[in-house]
C-alpha positions in Angstrom: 0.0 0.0 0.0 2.9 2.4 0.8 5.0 1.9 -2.2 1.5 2.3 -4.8 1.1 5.7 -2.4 4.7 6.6 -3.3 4.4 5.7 -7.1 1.0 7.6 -7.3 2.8 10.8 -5.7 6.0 10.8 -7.6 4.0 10.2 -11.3 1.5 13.2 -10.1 4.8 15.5 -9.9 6.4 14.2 -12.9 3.1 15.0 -14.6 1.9 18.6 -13.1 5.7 19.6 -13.6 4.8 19.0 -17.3 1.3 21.1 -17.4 1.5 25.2 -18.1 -0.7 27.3 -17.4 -0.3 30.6 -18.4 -1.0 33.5 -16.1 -1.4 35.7 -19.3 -5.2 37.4 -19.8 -6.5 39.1 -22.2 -7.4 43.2 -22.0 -11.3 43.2 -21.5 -10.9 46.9 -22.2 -9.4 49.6 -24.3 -8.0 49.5 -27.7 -7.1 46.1 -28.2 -6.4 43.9 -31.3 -6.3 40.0 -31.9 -3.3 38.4 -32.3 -2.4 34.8 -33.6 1.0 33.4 -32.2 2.3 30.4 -33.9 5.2 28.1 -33.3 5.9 25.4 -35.8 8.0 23.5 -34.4 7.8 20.1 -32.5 9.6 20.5 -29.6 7.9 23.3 -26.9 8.2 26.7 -28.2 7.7 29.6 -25.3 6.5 33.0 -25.9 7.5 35.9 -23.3 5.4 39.2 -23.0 7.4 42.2 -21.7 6.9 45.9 -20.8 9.8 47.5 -22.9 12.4 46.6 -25.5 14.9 45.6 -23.3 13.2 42.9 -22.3 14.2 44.2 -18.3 10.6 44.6 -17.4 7.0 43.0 -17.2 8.6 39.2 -18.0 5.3 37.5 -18.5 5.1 34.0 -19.8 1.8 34.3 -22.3 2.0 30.2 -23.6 3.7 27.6 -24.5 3.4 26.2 -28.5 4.5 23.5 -30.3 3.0 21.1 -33.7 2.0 17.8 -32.1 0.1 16.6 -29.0 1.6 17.0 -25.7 1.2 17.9 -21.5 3.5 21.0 -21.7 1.4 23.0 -23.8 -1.0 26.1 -23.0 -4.9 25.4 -23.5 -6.2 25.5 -27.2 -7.2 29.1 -27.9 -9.3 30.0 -30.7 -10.8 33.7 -31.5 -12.4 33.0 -35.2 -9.6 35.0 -37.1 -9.4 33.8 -40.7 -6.8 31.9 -42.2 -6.3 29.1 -39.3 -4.8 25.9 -40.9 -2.4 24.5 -37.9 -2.3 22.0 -35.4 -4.5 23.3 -32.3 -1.0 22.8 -29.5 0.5 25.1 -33.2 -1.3 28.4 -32.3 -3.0 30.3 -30.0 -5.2 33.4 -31.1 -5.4 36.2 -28.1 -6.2 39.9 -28.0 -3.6 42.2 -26.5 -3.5 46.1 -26.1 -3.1 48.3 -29.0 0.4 50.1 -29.6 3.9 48.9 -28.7 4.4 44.8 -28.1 7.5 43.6 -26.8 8.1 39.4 -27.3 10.7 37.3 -27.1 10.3 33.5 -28.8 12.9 30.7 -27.3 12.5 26.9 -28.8 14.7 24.7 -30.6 14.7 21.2 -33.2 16.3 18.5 -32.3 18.7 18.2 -35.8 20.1 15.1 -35.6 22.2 14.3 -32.2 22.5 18.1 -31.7 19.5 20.2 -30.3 19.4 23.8 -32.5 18.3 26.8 -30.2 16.8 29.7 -31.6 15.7 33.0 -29.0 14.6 35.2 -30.9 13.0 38.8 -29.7 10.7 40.7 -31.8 8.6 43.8 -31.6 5.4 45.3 -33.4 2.8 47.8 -33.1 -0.9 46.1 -33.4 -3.6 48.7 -34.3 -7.0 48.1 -32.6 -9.8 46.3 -34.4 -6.7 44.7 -36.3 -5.6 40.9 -37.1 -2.0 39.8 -36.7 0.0 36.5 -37.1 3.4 36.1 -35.0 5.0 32.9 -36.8 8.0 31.7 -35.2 10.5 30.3 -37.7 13.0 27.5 -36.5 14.4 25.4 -39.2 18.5 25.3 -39.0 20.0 27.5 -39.7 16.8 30.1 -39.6 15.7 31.7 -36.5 13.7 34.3 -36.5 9.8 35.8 -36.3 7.6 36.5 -39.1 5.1 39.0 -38.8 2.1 39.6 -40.8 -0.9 41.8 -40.8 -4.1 39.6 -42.0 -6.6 41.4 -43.8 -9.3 41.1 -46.0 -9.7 41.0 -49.1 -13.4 41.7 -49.9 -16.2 39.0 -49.0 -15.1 35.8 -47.2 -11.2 35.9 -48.4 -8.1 37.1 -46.5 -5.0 37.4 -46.9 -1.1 37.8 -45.3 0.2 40.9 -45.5 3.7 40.9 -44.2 4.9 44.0 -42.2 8.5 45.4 -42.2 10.3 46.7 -39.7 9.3 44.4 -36.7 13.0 43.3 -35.3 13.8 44.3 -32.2 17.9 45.9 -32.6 20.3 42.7 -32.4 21.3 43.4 -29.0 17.8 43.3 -27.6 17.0 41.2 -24.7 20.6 40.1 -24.7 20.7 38.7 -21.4 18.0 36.4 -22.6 19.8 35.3 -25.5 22.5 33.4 -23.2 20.0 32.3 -21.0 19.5 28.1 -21.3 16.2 27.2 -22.0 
């Protein structure tokens, strides 16, 4: 009876040490826009939330991503916004505040016996009432965050439109960059 007690605890911890919850919630108020974040990757791809472009305030953990079924994952979140084709653990649609979003993506592929890393930080300015997509790109050797606007196109179409300028300066969030994930 003791040692089934013991198994039954230590498989509980394994198990809620793999759930994430996020403590992110969306603005009920204000200008706000939605926003789809997408990680394609299969191993767990996290996306940080912070309040400047240093990445030195506000650290918020908004979810965890990745293509594939798995515990370590944030809850499926869907908003309606056109265009969805992924994986429901792929992408999460939320709304967030109008103006100035700081973000930082950190995930990696397994390539072979090595593990490629990729933390990439990225800003953007969403306008309210407006749709966005956030893609994180890891495929060796790219790294990086595509941004698009999604609008449409007349009657039931959309489309992509990619927006320039989103980068945050290379030396952004550099203290994150050496962090291990």
């Amino acid at each position: 009876m003791k040692a089934r007690w013991y198994t039954l605890a230590i498989l509980g911890a394994l198990l809620g040490g793999c759930v994430s919850m996020s403590a992110y919630r969306d603005p009920e108020s204000g200008p706000r826009a939605r926003v789809r974040f997408v990680a394609d990757t299969w191993d767990v791809s996290v996306l940080y939330k912070y309040a400047d472009a240093e990445c030195k305030t506000g650290e918020q953990e908004m979810m965890r991503l990745h293509a594939g079924s798995s515990f370590n994952r944030s809850p499926p979140r869907r908003l309606g916004m056109p265009l969805w084709q992924f994986h429901d653990n792929e992408a999460q649609e939320v709304y967030v505040t109008a103006g100035p979003f700081y973000g930082r993506f950190e995930g990696g592929v397994d390539a072979g016996l090595t593990t490629f890393t990729c933390k990439t930080p990225f800003s953007f300015a969403p306008e309210a009432g407006h749709d966005y997509e956030v893609r994180f790109v890891v495929s060796p050797p790219k790294c990086g965050v595509e941004i698009a606007e999604i609008r449409s196109t007349g009657g039931s179409e959309s489309i992509r439109v990619p927006m320039a300028g989103n980068q945050l300066p290379p030396d952004a969030c550099m203290q994150h960059r050496l962090r291990l994930l």
